[in-house]
N, C-alpha and C positions, 0 to 999 in steps of 0.2 A: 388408833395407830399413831396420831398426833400425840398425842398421851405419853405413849411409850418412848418416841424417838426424843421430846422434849425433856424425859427422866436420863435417856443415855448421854445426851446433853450436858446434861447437868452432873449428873458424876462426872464426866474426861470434864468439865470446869472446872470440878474439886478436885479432881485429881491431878492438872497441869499445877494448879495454886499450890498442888501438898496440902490441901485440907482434909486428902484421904489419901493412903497408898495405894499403891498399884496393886496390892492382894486384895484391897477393901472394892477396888473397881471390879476387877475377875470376880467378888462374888457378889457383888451386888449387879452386876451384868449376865450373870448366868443366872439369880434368882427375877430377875426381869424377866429375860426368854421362858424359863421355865412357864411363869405368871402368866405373861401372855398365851404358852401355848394352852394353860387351863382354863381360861377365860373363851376364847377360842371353840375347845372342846367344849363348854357348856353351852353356848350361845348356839351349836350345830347341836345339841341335845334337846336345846330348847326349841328348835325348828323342826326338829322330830317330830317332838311330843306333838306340837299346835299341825304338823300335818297327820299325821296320826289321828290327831281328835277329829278332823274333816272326813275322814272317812266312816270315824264310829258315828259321827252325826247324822251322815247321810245313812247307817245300817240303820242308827232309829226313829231318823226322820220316814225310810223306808218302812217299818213294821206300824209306823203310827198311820200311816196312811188309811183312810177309812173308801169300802170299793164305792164308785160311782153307779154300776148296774149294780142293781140289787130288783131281789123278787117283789111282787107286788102283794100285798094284803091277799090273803082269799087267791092265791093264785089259782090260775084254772090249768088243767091238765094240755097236753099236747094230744093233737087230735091223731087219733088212733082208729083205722089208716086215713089220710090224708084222702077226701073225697073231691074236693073243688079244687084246692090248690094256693097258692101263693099271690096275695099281689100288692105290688108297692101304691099307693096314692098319695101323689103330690110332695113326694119325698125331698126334704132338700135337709144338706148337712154339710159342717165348718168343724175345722178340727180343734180352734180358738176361737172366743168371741170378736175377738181386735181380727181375725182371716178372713178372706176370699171363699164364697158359698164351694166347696169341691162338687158339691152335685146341687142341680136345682131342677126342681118341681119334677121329678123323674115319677111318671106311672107307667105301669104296664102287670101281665098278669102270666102265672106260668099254671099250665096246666097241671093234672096228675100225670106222673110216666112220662110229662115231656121232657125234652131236655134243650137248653136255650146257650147259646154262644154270646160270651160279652167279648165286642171290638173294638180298640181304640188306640190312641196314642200312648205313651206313656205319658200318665196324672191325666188320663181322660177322668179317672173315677173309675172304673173298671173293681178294681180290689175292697174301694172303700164299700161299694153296693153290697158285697158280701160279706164284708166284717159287719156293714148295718144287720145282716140278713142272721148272720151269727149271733148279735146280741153284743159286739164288743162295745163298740158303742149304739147309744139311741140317736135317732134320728133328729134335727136341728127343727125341723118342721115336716108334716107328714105323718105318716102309720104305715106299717107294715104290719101283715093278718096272714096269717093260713086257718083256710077255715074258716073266712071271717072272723078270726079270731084274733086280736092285736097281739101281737109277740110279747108286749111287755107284762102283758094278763097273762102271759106263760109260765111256768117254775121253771125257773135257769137249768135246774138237773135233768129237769125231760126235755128242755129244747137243745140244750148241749148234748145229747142222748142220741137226738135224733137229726143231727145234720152232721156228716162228716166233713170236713175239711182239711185239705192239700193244699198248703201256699209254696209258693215257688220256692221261697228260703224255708225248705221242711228241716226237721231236726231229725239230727244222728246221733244216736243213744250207743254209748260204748257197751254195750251186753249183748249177750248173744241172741242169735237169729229170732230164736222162735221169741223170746221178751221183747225185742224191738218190733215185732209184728203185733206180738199181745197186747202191747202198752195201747193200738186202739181200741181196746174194748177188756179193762182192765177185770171186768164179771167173769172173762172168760178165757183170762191168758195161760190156764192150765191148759184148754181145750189143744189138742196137738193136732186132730185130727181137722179143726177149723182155721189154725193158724197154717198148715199144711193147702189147706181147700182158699186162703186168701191168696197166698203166695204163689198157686197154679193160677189163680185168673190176673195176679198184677205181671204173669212172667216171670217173678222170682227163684221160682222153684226150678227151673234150670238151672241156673249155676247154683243155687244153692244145694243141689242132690252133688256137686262138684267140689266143696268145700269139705277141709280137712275131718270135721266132727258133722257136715250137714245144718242141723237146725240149732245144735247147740255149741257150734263155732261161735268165739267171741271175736265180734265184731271192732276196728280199731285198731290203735297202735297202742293206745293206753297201756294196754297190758301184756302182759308177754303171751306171745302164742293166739295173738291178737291178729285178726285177716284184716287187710284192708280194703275197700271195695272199690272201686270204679264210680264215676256221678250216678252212668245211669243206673246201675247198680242199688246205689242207695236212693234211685228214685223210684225203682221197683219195689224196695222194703216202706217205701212209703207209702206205696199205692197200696201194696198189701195190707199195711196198715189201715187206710181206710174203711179196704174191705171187709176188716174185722169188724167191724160196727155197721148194724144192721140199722142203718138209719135211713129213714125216708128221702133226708135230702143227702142230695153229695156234693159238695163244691171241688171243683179241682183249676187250680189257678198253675196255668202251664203243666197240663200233666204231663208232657211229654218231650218238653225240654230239652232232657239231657239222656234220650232215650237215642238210638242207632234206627236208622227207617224201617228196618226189616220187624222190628220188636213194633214201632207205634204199626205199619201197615197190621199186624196179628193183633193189637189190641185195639184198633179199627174196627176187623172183621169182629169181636168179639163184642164191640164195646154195646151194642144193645142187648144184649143177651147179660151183660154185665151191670147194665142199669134198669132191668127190668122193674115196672112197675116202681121205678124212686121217679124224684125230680132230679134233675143234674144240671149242675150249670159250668160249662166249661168258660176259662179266661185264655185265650192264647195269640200269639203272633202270626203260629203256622195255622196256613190255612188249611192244609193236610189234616187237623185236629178240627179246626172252627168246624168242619163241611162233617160233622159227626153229628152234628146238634140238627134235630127240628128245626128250630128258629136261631136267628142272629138278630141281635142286637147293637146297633152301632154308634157308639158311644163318643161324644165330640164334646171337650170342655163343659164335663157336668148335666149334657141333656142327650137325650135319645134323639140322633137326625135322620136315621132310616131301621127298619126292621121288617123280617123275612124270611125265606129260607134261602139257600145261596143260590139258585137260580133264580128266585124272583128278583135278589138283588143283584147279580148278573144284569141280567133285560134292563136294571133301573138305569144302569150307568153312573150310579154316585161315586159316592165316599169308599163304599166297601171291592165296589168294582174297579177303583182306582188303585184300593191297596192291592187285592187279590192281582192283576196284570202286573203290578210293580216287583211283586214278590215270585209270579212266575216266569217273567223275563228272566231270570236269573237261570232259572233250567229250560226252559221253552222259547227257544229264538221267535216262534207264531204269535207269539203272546204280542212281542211287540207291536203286532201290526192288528191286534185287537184294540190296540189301544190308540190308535188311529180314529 
């Protein structure tokens, strides 16, 4: 810019002295602005380009990525059916080497057919236990075995086969009903009459007999003629989803969140009859859902502090008794003076 105003300058000099006329100033002043405005325009092309290229770096820095889990040599099969069960020993795990342990030395053992409630704060660790349990990541220190069998001696395809999982933030696929239900169990997302039979046990099959085409309404705004749903809605096409996949485990991290009381009370009365013979592990805040599980689990900054079923941890008087009266004060004025 100093550049420029030092040239305009310098012409009205030459041109107050008569060393150029006043037509030689007018175009040598318009070929200036001109110059600069194409100087201008290349130097914002050239910011383009170099931001442009940050993005194609990151798409192949992205594809160059080699996975962290991988299967092990000689893998061994997923046990088929699950006779002993699941258990963590002396589990502890960080999500960086330079972080803070998120879980440390966590043991504990889940039967066949039971089903176990994890409680905590939020970043007790509660999610990380079952992304371990998943295989997302491996454990920092420790093993985890079903079966006696270490998970990572497992083929990734039958142990992702066989454990369902619902995380709070589940995904909404723009396609229609019966593919969003399919997409859990992709072997069998023809099956109509199974995707039908998930959808009656997540509740979904209510409003969905209510939709303009039923099973094959497109889900969404994406597209035209596109229905959109309500949360809890598409937290019932979730559930559904799981239940598409016959899998031994089932995690379900807040299943019932975004659900209306009347719908969790009916998938309450359902919900053993609906986890028969799996493991299941629920994660949640309402205690209306934890008091579904066998056992509870009560999870405080990375270690187990108490565990039980909700009356024995009632009678304890801890952590879990302190939350449950905190959280029934809200609807049970008696509560308060439980808590006395």
């Amino acid at each position: 810019t100093l550049g420029f105003y030092g040239a305009y300058g310098y012409i009205l000099y030459k041109a107050i002295f008569k060393d150029i006329t006043v037509g030689d100033l007018t175009m040598y002043a318009g070929a200036f602005s001109r110059l600069q405005g194409s100087i201008q325009s290349i130097l914002r092309e050239i910011s383009f380009i170099y931001e442009e290229n940050l993005y194609v770096t990151n798409f192949f820095n992205f594809f160059s990525l080699e996975p962290k889990i991988i299967n092990a040599p000689n893998a061994k099969p997923f046990p088929l059916p699950i006779k002993d069960g699941i258990e963590f020993k002396n589990v502890s795990f960080r999500y960086t080497k330079d972080g803070g342990m998120v879980l440390q030395d966590v043991s504990f053992k889940i039967k066949k057919g039971e089903s176990i409630a994890l409680v905590g704060e939020n970043g007790a660790g509660k999610t990380t236990l079952i992304k371990l349990l998943a295989r997302l990541y491996n454990p920092t220190e420790g093993n985890i075995s079903i079966d006696d069998v270490d998970i990572k001696e497992i083929g990734l395809p039958q142990l992702t086969q066989n454990i369902g999982v619902i995380f709070q933030d589940f995904a909404r696929y723009y396609v229609p009903v019966k593919e969003n239900i399919g997409f859990g169990n992709l072997n069998e997302i023809k099956d109509i009459s199974k995707i039908i039979f998930s959808a009656q046990k997540s509740g979904a099959d209510e409003f969905i007999s209510r939709l303009p085409q039923q099973y094959d309404t497109m889900l969404g705004r994406l597209f035209d003629g596109g229905v959109e749903l309500s949360l809890g809605e598409w937290q019932k096409i979730a559930l559904a989803r799981a239940f598409m996949r016959d899998a031994q485990i089932l995690i379900l991290d807040e299943p019932t969140a975004s659900l209306d009381a009347k719908t969790e009370y009916e998938i309450f009365k359902r919900f053993q009859k609906l986890t028969e013979d799996k493991i299941t592990i629920l994660i949640s805040h309402r205690f209306s859902t934890v008091r579904m599980a066998d056992r509870i689990l009560v999870i405080e900054k990375g270690k187990i502090i108490e565990h039980g079923s909700h009356e024995e941890l009632i009678k304890l008087g801890g952590k879990y008794a302190s939350m449950f009266y905190m959280q029934a004060e809200s609807y049970l004025p008696a509560a308060s003076a439980c808590m006395c």
